[in-house]
C-alpha positions, 0 to 999 in steps of 0.5 A: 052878553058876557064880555071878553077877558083880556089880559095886558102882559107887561102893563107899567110902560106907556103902552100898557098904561094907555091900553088900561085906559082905552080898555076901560071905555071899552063896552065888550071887555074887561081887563082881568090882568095886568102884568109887571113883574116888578111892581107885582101886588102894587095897586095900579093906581099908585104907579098910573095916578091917572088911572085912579079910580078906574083900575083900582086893582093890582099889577099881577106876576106874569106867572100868575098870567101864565097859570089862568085861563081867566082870559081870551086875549093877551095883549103882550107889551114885552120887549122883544127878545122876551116876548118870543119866550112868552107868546107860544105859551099863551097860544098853546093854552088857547089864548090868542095874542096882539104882539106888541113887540117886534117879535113877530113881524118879521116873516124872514127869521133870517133879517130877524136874526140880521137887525135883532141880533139874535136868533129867533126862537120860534122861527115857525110861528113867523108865517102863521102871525098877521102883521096887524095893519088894518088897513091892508090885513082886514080879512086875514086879522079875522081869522088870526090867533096871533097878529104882530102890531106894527112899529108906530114908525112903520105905521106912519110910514107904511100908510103915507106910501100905500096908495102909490105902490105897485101903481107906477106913479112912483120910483119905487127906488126913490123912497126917502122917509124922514120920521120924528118922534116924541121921546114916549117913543122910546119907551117908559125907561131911564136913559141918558139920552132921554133925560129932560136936560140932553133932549129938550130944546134938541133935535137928533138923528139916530139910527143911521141906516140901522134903525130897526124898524127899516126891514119892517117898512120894506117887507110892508111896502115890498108887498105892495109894490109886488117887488123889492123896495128898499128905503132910506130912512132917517128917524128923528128924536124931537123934544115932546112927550108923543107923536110921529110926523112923518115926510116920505118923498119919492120921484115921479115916473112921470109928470103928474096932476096934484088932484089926480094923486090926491084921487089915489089916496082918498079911494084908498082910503074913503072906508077907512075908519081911522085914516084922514086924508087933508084937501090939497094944500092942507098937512097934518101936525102930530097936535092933530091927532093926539090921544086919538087912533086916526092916522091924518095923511097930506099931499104935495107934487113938487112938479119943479123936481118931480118928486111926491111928498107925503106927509103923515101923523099920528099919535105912537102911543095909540095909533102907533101901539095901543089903540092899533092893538085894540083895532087889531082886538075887535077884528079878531073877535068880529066887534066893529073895529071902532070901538072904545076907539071913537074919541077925538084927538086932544086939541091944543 
């Protein structure tokens, strides 16, 4: 059987590196373009020494990208803004599309414009994307010719919440979410912020009710719900290289049993692949599933307060981007969602 041709279009950033290496191990495709405009014709080794021996091969111009049919799949790792710009090209040659911007998860063009702070430039594509979350959009990811992967925050946060949703064991009103991040998060680029000396040995708050991944978490959970929820979420900068905790709390409707709520998340999640639900007592760390595509979730009920906690973790550069995508990748074209995705984390 031939293998799929996929294509990674802005492949020198974390996310295009960790794609080149799960894509390597992968049984069904090969990469036949890597895209970074300003390291065009560089071997890719030089720029990812990790990769030596694996991807000998050179970074390509994204018009280089733009003029092939040498492939049936593009995963695109542009910033948003210049990936909307890109994206209706490559559909109307007949490739489908794993969006890793932010581009096309939004189904309103007007919060787009809101939090983005431009207009969209293709507002009719918005409704045919699939927001690519496995987990809720199995069936309609099958079908898809554009699927908009999630923000690695919105991931964590959307799973820790899905199970109580619409089910009236929550006050949908109530949802605080609290997120840290490692500094991969921000992504392959030279910031003061981000310098070892200002953020190592230092934990930040930033993006105060504005961060913009906030309208993707209520859009995800409103659907849920079957109504408006509206969050107050607070993201954290702490001083490693990857990985996402995340502690969602919520009140409760009503007094509840711990074990009836653990029931509720592992039904929802009992076939899923990449999701781990901990026995009562027993919380995820970001070390758990590092290098790894699993989403590890615990529980508590603070019965003194009345309120859930959820506390959930995975690794922003797989789960959180790459490794979604290429869940997102075989659900498209009917290979079993694990693939080239089956490793354990790295552990310590």
């Amino acid at each position: 059987m031939d293998k799929l041709k996929v294509a990674i279009a802005g492949a020198s950033g974390y996310t295009g590196a960790e794609l080149l290496r799960l894509l390597w191990s992968h049984p069904r495709v090969k990469v036949t373009h890597a895209t970074a405009d300003r390291y065009a014709g560089q071997v890719i080794s030089r720029t990812f020494p990790s990769l030596q021996g694996y991807f000998d091969g050179s970074f390509t111009s994204l018009d280089d990208l733009k003029a092939t049919n040498d492939c049936d799949l593009v995963f695109v790792a542009l910033p948003h803004k210049t990936a909307m710009g890109v994206i209706p090209g490559l559909l109307d040659q007949g490739k489908k599309v794993v969006d890793l911007s932010a581009d096309f998860r939004l189904r309103d063009p007007g919060l787009y414009e809101e939090w983005y702070g431009i207009t969209h430039s293709f507002p009719g594509l918005l409704g045919s994307a699939v927001y690519g979350l496995p987990e809720v959009y199995r069936r309609e990811i099958h079908s898809a010719v554009l699927v908009a992967n999630p923000g690695c925050y919105p991931t964590g946060a959307i799973l820790a919440l899905l199970p109580v949703l619409g089910c009236g064991v929550i006050r949908e009103d109530s949802i605080v979410i609290d997120a840290k991040s490692g500094v991969s998060g921000a992504g392959r680029q030279v910031d003061l912020a981000y310098l070892f000396g200002e953020c190592n040995e230092s934990v930040r708050a930033y993006g105060l009710g504005r961060h913009r991944h906030t309208p993707e978490i209520e859009q995800e959970l409103s659907v849920r719900a079957g109504g408006p929820v509206r969050v107050s979420f607070t993201p954290h900068l702490i001083p490693m290289t990857r990985g996402i905790l995340t502690t969602a709390y919520a009140s409760l409707t009503g007094s509840a049993d711990e074990s009836a709520m653990l029931g509720l998340y592992q039904k929802q999640y009992a076939s899923e692949p990449f999701v781990r639900v901990r026995e009562s007592g027993q919380f995820p760390a970001t070390k758990d599933t590092l290098g790894s595509n699993f989403c590890d979730v615990g529980i508590y009920v603070d019965r003194r307060v009345g309120r859930l906690i959820v506390v959930s973790a995975l690794d922003n550069l797989v789960k959180g981007a790459a490794g979604q995508a290429i869940q997102n990748m075989n659900l498209m074209f009917g290979f079993d969602e694990r693939e080239g995705l089956e490793g354990a984390g790295l552990f310590p």
